[in-house]
C-alpha positions in Angstrom: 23.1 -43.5 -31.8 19.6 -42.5 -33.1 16.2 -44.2 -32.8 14.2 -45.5 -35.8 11.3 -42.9 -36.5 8.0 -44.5 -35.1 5.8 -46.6 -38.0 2.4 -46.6 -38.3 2.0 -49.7 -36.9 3.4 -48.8 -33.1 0.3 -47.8 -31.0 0.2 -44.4 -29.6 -0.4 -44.0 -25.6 -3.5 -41.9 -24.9 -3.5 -40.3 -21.5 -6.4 -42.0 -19.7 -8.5 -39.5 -18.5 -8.5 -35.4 -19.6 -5.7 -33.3 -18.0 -6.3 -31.0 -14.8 -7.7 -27.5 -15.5 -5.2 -24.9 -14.5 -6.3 -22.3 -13.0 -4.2 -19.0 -12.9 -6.0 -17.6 -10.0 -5.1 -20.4 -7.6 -1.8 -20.8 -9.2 -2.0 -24.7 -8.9 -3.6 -27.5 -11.0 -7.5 -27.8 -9.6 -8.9 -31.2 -10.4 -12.6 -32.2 -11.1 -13.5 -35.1 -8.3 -13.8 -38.5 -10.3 -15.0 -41.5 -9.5 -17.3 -40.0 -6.6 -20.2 -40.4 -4.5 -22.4 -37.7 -2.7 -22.9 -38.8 0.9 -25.0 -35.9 1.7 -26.6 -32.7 0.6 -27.6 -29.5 2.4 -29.4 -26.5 1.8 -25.9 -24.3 2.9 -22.9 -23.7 3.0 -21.8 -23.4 6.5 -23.7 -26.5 7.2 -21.4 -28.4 4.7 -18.7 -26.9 6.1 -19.3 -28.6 9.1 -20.2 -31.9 7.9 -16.7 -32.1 6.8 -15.2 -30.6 9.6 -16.7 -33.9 11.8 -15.3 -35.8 9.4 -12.3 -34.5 9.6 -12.7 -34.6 13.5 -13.1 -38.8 13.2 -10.2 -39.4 11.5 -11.6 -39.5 7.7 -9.4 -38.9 5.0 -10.5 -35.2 4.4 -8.3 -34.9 0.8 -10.8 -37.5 -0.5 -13.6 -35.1 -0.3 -15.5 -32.2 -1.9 -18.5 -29.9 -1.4 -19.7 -29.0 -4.6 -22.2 -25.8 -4.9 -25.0 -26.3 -7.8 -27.7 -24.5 -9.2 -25.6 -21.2 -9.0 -26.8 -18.0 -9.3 -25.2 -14.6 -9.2 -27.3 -12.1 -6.9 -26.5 -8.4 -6.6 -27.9 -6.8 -3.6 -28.3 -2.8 -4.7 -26.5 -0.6 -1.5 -27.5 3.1 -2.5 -28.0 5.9 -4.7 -24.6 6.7 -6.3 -24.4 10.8 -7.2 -21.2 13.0 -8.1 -20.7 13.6 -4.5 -20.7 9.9 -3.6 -18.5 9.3 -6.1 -15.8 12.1 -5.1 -16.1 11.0 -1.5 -15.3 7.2 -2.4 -12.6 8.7 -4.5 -11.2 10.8 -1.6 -11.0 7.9 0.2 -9.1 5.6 -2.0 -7.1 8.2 -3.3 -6.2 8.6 0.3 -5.1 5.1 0.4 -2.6 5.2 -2.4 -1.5 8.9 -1.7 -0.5 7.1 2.0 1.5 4.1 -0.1 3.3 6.2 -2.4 3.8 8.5 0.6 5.7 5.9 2.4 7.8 4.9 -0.7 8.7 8.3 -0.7 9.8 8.5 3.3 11.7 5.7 2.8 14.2 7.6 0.3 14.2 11.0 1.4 16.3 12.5 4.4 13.8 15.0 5.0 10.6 15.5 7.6 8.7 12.2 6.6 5.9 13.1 8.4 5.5 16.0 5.9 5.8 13.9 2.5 3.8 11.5 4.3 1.1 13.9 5.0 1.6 15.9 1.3 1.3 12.2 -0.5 -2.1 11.5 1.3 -3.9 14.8 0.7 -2.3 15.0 -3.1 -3.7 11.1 -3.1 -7.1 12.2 -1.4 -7.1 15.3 -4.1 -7.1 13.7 -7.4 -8.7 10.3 -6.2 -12.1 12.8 -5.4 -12.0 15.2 -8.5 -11.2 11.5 -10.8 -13.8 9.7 -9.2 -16.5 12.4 -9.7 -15.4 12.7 -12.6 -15.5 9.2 -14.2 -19.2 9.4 -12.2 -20.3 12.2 -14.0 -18.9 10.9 -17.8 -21.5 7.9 -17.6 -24.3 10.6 -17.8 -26.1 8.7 -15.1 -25.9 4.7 -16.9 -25.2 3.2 -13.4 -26.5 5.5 -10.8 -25.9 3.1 -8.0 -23.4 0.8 -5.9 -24.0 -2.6 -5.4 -22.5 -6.0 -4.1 -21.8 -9.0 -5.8 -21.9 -12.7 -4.8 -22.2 -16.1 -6.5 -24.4 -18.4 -4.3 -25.5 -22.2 -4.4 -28.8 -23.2 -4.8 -27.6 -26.5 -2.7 -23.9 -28.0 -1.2 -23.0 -31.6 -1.8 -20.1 -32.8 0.5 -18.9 -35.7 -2.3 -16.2 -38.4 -1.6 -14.3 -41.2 -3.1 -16.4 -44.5 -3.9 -13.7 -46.4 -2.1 -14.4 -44.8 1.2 -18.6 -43.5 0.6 -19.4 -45.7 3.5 -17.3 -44.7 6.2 -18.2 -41.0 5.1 -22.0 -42.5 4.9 -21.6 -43.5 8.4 -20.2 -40.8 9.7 -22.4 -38.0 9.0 -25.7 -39.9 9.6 -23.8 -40.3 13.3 -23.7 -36.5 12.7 -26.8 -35.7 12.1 -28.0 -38.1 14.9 -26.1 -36.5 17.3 -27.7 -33.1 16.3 -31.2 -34.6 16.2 -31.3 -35.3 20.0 
């Protein structure tokens, strides 16, 4: 049996609110907070953190809850000078590192002194990890003569929470922050 094509007249359902945002790097559907109240704001992080952490230790329903950073900003702090030497050095050393994880690939299929492949992989590794990082160093011709760190900071935390439940969350962390007060 087959069903009538739809007319025109028939209304069409619209999803009530946009889909989640998926996000690859998580792997699972991340979800904007709706419907939400800030019940406090700190200058921090860790102090945040900890505001939902006692309200997590009072029995609140944490899962209705968000800190949200704002006014982000991406600051690199510069480490050092970075020369051709620095450069085969770091190389040695992650070279190093792989030589050792293809080394033990190999130990696992041969029948012969593992030590020795083991050994042979990480200087081979150490080898060419130091003459390709000084030279991918010395091909920029000196554009980015330095290392640095990344991170993305907030200029302030806001621990957010369902409207239904803003009071008990109120309440909570102004007992919080009374406590700490005295």
């Amino acid at each position: 049996m087959t069903t009538p094509p739809a007319t025109p007249e028939e209304p069409v359902a619209v999803p009530p609110e946009p889909a989640p945002v998926s996000d690859p790097a998580i792997g699972e559907l991340a979800e904007l907070p709706r419907g939400t109240v800030t019940v406090a704001r700190f200058a921090d992080y860790a102090s945040a953190q900890q505001a939902v952490d006692y309200l997590s230790d009072n029995g609140f329903p944490v899962q209705r809850s968000a800190i949200i950073g704002t006014d982000l900003r991406l600051v690199e702090n510069v480490l050092g000078r970075l020369t051709v030497g620095r450069a085969f050095v770091a190389g040695l050393a992650s070279g190093a590192w792989f030589g050792l994880f293809v080394g033990f690939l190999f130990t696992l299929f041969s029948s012969s002194s593992w030590i020795g492949i083991l050994l042979a992989s990480v200087l081979v590794g150490a080898l060419w990890g130091g003459i390709f990082g000084a030279l991918s160093h010395a091909l920029t011709r000196g554009q980015r003569d330095f290392t640095s760190r990344s991170s993305l900071q907030a200029g302030e935390y806001a621990v957010t929470v369902d409207a239904e439940v803003a009071d008990e969350a109120r309440v909570l962390v102004t007992r919080q922050n009374w406590r700490a007060a005295n």
